[in-house]
Structures are given as C-alpha cells and as structure tokens.
N, C-alpha and C positions, 0 to 999 in steps of 0.2 A: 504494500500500500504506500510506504514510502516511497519508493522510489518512483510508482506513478505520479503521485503527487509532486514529484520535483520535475520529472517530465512534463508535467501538467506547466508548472510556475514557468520554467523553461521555454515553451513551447508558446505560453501566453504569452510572456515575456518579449520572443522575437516579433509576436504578431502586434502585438500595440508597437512597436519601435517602428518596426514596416510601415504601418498607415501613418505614424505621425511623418515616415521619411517621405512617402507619398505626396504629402503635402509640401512636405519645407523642398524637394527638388523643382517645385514652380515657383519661388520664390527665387527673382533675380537680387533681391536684399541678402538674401543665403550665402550667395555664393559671392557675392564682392565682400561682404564684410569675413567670411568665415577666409578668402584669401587674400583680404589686406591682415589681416590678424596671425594669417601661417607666416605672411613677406616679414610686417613688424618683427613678430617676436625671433625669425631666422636672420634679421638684417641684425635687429639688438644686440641679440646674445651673442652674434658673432662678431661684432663690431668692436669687441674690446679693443683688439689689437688696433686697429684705426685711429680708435679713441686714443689709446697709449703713445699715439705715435704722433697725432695731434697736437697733444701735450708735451711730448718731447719736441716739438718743435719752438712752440711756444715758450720753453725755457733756451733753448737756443740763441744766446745772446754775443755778438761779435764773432760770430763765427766758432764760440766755444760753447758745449754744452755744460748744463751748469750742474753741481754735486750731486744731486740725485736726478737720475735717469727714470719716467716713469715707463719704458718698454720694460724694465728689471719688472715688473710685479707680478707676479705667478697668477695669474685672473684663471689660468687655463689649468692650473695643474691640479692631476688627480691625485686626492678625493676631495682638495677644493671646491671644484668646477661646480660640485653639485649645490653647495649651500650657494654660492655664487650666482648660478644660472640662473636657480628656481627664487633667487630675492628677488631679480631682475622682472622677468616672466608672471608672474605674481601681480607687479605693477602694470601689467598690460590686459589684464584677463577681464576690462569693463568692455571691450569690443564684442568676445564671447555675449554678454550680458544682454548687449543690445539685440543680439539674433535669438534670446528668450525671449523678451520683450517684444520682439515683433512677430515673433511666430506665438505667444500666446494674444497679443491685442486682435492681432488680424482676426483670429477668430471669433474675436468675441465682438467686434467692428460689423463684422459682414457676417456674422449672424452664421459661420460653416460648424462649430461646436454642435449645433442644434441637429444637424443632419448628420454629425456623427453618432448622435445617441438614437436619432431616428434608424440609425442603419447596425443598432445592435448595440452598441457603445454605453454602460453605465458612466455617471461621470466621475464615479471613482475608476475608473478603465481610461478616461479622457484625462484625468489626472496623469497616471501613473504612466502614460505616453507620454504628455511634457517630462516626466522625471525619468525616465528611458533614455529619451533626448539627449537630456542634461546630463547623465553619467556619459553617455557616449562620447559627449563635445569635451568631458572633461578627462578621459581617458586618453583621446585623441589627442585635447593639450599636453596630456603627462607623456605619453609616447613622442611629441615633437621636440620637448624640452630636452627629456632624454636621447633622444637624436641628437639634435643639436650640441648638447653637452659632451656625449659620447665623440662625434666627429671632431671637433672644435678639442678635445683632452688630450685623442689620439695622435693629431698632429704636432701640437703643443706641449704636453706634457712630457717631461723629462723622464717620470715614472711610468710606464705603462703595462705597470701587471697587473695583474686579473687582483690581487687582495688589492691593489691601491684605487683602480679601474672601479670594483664593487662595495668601498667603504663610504659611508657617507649615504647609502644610498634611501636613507630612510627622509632625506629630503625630498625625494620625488615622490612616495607615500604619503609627505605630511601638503606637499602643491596641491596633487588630487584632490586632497581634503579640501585644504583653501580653495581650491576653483567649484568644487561642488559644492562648497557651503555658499559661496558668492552667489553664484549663479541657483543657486535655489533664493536664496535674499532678494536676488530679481525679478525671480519667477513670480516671489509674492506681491512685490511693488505692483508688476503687471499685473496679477490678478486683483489687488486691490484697485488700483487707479483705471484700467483698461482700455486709456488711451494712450495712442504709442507714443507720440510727440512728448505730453506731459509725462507720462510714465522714465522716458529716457531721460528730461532735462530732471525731474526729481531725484533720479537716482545718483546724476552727475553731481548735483549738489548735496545728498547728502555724502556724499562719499569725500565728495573735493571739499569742503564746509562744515555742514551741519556738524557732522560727528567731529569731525576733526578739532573743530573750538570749543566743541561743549566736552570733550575729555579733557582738550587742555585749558580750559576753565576750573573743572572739577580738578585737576590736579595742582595745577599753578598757583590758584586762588586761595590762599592761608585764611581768605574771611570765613570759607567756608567749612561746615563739620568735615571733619577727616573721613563720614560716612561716604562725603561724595568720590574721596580722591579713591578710597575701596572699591568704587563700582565701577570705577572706571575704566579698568580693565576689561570688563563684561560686556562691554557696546560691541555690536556685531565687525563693525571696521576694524576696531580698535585690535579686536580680540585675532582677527586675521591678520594683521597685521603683525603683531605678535608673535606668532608660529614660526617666520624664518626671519631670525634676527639678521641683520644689516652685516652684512661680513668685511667691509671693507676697511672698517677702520683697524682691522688685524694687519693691514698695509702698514700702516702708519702709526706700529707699534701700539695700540691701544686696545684695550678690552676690549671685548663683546664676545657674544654666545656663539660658539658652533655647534650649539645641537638644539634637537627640540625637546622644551620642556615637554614633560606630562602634565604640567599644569594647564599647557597652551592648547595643549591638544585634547583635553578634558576639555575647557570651556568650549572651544568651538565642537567638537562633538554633541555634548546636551544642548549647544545654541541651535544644533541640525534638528535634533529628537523633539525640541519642541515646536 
C-alpha cells in the first residue's frame, strides 16, 4: 500500500507540474525573464575575475601597481567558491520572483484558474502546481549556480580535488532553501495582491525598503525595548538574508561566518511551514 501511494504522490506530482508547464511555455514573459536571469547570474558569478582586474587597474598608478594587487584574491578557489557564488546568486533570485508573480496574477487577471478546476483541478491541486513550479525554478537555480561555481573552480582553482571540489557544499542546500523560501514569499504577495504591476513594485519595495529600515530601526534604535532588536532577526528578508553570510571580508582579513548557522536555517524553515 505504500508504495502505491508514493507512486500515486509521484505520478500526481509530474501531472500538476505538466499542466502548470502547459501554460507558463505560452508565456513570452517566461522565457525572456527566466533567460535574462540564467545570462545575469552566469555573467555575475563569473565576472569576478573582470571585476578583479578592473580594480587592478584602477590602483595602477604611474605606470606602477600599487601594494596590494586585487587579481591575488582567491574568489574562485575551492571550497570557497561555494559560500562565495551562492552570497552573490542569492542577490539576484527577485527576477525568478517576478515569473511567480506573473504566472500566478495572469490567472487570476483573465479569469484561466476557473477552467482549471472546471477541467478537474481542486484548488488545493491548482495550488500545489504553483509550488511544483516553484521547486523546479529553484532547483534549476541550485543546478546553474552549481555549474557555474563548478566551471569557474575548475579553471581557477589551485586545488582541485574531489575532498576540496565537494567541501562546503552544504551552501548550495542552504541557496535552494533561500530561493524556495523567497519565491514562495512571492507566490503569496501575488496571491494576496493579484495584480501583477502592483504585486511586483510591492515586492520591490519591501525587499529594497520596507524591511530593510524597519530591522534596522528595530536594531539601531537604543529608544527602543530590546524586544524589538530580538525580533528582528525573524522578518522574512532579514532572516534570508542571514543564511549565507557575506564572505568577502575574509579578503581583507576580517571576520565573518563561513558556514550556516542552525539557527538560520531553523528560522527560515518554520518561516516556510507556516
């Protein structure tokens, strides 16, 4: 009985993801944003060296380079690459967002949800196709970053063995999480708001703003009870945020985390559950 039942979950499973792909491949929005989103995040993440080399120009003064060189910084080497890529990749994943948003307003715009449940579909079934979707897009993102990082290590990396190659790599488990926590965050904007125009610029601005000044209000703010600066961590951006800490100032010899707390991946977990 088990295992028909997982056959069963399986089998549902590919058929809500089929109808919803059904739909998102008439969508010419699908496909420009889902491949300026593949161009960005392969131009970015590979662009260090460009960047690095930029910047060594830049210090290039009288035809002499000055004491520190920033082509020296190991951006690429493995098992760096991975906290590196996925903090980069991370900041990019509201493009993804936008192709929620627009494949859930269209529907509910032009009235097509209605003829899906006409045509069989509960709308816990029309649900659980948007979030089919959504693990896919973010799968798909986990698998390019890891491309990208993998290519870009291989070349660049001084180390390239398989323990150095496969260390670290619980950053590309903890991305997936961030983009599928993100991108379900959208799913509901659009379902709340489910108009795509307002729905996208609301999301822009809580992401770029809203949350951004009301943590660091809650945390800056001494007038305030210490309750706030507590909770401040828990805001859905914040808390994403959070999960791949900033790796670059290990450049320039200064702290920060290279790994993922359990704390950080506890709150965005129950922030998903609920």
């Amino acid at each position: 009985r088990r295992t028909i039942f997982r056959n069963f979950i399986s089998i549902k499973m590919i058929r809500l993801f089929l109808i919803e792909w059904i739909k998102l491949r008439k969508y010419r929005a699908f496909y420009i944003l889902t491949g300026l989103y593949f161009l960005v995040v392969g131009f970015v993440c590979s662009g260090g060296v460009i960047f690095l080399n930029y910047l060594s120009g830049l210090n290039t003064k009288n035809g002499k380079v000055s004491d520190i060189d920033p082509r020296i910084l190991p951006i690429y080497e493995f098992p760096d690459v991975w906290q590196n890529i996925t903090f980069v990749a991370a900041r990019l994943k509201i493009i993804l967002a936008f192709i929620v948003i627009i494949s859930l307003t269209n529907e509910i715009t032009y009235k097509t949800f209605r003829q899906n449940i006409i045509d069989g579909l509960n709308r816990v079934e029309f649900m659980f196709s948007k979030i089919y979707m959504i693990i896919v897009l973010a799968l798909a993102n986990t698998l390019l970053v890891f491309l990208v990082g993998l290519v870009n290590g291989l070349f660049l990396s001084h180390d390239i063995s398989v323990g150095a190659i496969f260390s670290n790599m619980q950053f590309l488990g903890a991305f997936f999480l961030n983009v599928f926590t993100f991108l379900i965050f959208a799913f509901l904007i659009g379902l709340l708001i489910k108009r795509t125009g307002i729905a996208i610029v609301f999301l822009g601005i809580y992401v770029t703003f809203l949350e951004p000044i009301a943590t660091l209000i809650f945390t800056e703010a001494h007038e305030l009870p210490t309750i706030f600066s507590k909770i401040a961590p828990y805001f859905p951006m914040k808390a994403l945020r959070d999960m791949i800490s900033n790796p670059f100032p290990k450049y320039f010899f200064q702290e920060m985390q290279d790994y993922i707390a359990f704390s950080n991946m506890a709150i965005v977990s129950c922030q998903l559950l609920i």
